[in-house]
C-alpha positions as CSV (number, residue, x, y, z in Angstrom):
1,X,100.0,97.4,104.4
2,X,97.9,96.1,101.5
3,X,94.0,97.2,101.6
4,X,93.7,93.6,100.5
5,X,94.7,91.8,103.4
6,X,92.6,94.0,105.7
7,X,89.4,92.3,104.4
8,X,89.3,89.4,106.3
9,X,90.7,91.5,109.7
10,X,93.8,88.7,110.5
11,X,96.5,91.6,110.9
12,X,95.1,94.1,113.1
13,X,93.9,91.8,115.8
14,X,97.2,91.2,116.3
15,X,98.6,94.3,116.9
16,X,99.0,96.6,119.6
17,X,96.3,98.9,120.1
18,X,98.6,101.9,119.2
19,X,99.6,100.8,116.2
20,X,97.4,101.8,113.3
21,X,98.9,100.7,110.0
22,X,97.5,102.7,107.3
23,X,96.4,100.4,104.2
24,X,97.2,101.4,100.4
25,X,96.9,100.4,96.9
26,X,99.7,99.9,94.7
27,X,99.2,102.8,92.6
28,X,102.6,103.8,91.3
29,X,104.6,103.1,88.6
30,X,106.5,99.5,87.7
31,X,109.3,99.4,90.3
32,X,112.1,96.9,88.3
33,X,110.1,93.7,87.5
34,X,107.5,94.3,89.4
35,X,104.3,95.7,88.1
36,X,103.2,98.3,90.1
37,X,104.4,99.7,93.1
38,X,103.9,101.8,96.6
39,X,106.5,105.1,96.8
40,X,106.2,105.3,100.7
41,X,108.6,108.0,100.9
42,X,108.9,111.0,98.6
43,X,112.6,110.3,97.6
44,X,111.1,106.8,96.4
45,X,113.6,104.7,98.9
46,X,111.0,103.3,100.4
47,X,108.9,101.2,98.0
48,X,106.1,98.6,98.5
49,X,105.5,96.0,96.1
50,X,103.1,93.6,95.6
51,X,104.4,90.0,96.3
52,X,100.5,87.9,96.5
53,X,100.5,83.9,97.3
54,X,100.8,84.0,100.7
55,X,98.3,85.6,101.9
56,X,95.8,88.1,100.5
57,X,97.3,91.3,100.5
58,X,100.9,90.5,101.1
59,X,103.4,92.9,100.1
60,X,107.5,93.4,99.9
61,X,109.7,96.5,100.8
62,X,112.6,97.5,99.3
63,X,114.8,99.3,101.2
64,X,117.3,101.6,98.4
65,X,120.7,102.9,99.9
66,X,123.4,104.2,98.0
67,X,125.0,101.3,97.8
68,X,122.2,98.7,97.8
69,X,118.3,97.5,97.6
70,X,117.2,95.4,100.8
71,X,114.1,93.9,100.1
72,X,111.9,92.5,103.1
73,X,110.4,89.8,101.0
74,X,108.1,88.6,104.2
75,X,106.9,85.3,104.2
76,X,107.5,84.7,99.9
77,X,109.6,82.1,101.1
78,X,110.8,80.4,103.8
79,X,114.9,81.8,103.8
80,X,117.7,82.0,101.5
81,X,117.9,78.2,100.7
82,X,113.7,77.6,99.9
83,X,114.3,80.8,97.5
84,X,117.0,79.1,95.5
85,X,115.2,76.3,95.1
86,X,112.3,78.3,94.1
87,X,109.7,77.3,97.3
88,X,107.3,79.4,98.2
89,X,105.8,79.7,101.5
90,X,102.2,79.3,101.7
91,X,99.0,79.3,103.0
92,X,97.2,80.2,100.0
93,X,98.7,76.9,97.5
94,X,98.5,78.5,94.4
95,X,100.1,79.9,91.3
96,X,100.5,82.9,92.6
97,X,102.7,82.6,95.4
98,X,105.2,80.4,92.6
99,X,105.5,83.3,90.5
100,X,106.1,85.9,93.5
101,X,108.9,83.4,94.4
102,X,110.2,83.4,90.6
103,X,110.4,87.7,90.3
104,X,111.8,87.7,94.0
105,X,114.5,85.3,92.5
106,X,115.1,87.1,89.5
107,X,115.3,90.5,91.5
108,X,118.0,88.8,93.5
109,X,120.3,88.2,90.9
110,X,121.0,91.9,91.0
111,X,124.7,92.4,92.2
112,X,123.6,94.8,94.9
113,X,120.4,93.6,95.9
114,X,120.2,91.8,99.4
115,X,116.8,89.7,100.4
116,X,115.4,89.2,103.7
117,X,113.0,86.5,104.3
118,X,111.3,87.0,107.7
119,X,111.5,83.2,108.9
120,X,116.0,83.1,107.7
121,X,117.6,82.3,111.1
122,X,120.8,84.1,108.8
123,X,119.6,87.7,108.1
124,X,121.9,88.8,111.3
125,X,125.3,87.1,109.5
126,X,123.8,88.3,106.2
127,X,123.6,92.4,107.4
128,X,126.8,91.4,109.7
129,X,129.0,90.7,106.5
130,X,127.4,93.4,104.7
131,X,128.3,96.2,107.3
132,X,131.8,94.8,108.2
């Protein structure tokens, strides 16, 4: 979780007490066409990136397997159709959150990259059809 979005204490009075969430700063390297970036995992297939506009502090995680890069794109948009059309999804109205929907889209037009919006009533049929 972003140290950003801690500020204003939203998130963690909504979790369970036993989870603890440790926050970060993006302090790694340009990850693709994003700017900076989070290694979470040593082997680097776990990577934050920073993905601001909808809220302060809101981040992405992409997922690398051998085959593809999943990337948990949150609440940058609504689901696949608002990112095609280039929507974003906010609470914060601002430029921002219009350019994190324009690098999400251009990191989807990777062959092997697969998003995942956290409202898309299709991520099961998307994985589904993946796995089959």
């Amino acid at each position: 979780m972003s140290s950003k979005g801690e500020g204003l204490g939203y998130f963690k009075k909504h979790l369970p007490e036993w989870l603890q969430p440790e926050t970060f700063e993006f302090t790694n390297e340009k990850e693709d066409i994003f700017i900076s970036s989070k290694k979470l995992v040593e082997d680097g297939s776990i990577i934050a990136v920073p993905m601001p506009g909808h809220s302060i502090g809101h981040t992405a995680y992409i997922i690398k397997s051998k085959e593809r890069r999943y990337i948990f794109s949150g609440d940058t948009t609504f689901n696949g159709n608002t990112l095609q059309a280039r929507i974003p999804f906010v609470i914060l109205n601002n430029a921002e959150s219009e350019e994190s929907v324009r690098k999400l889209w251009k990191y989807a037009q990777s062959s092997n990259v697969v998003v995942l919006c956290s409202h898309d009533p299709q991520i099961s049929t998307k994985l589904e059809s993946i796995t089959s």
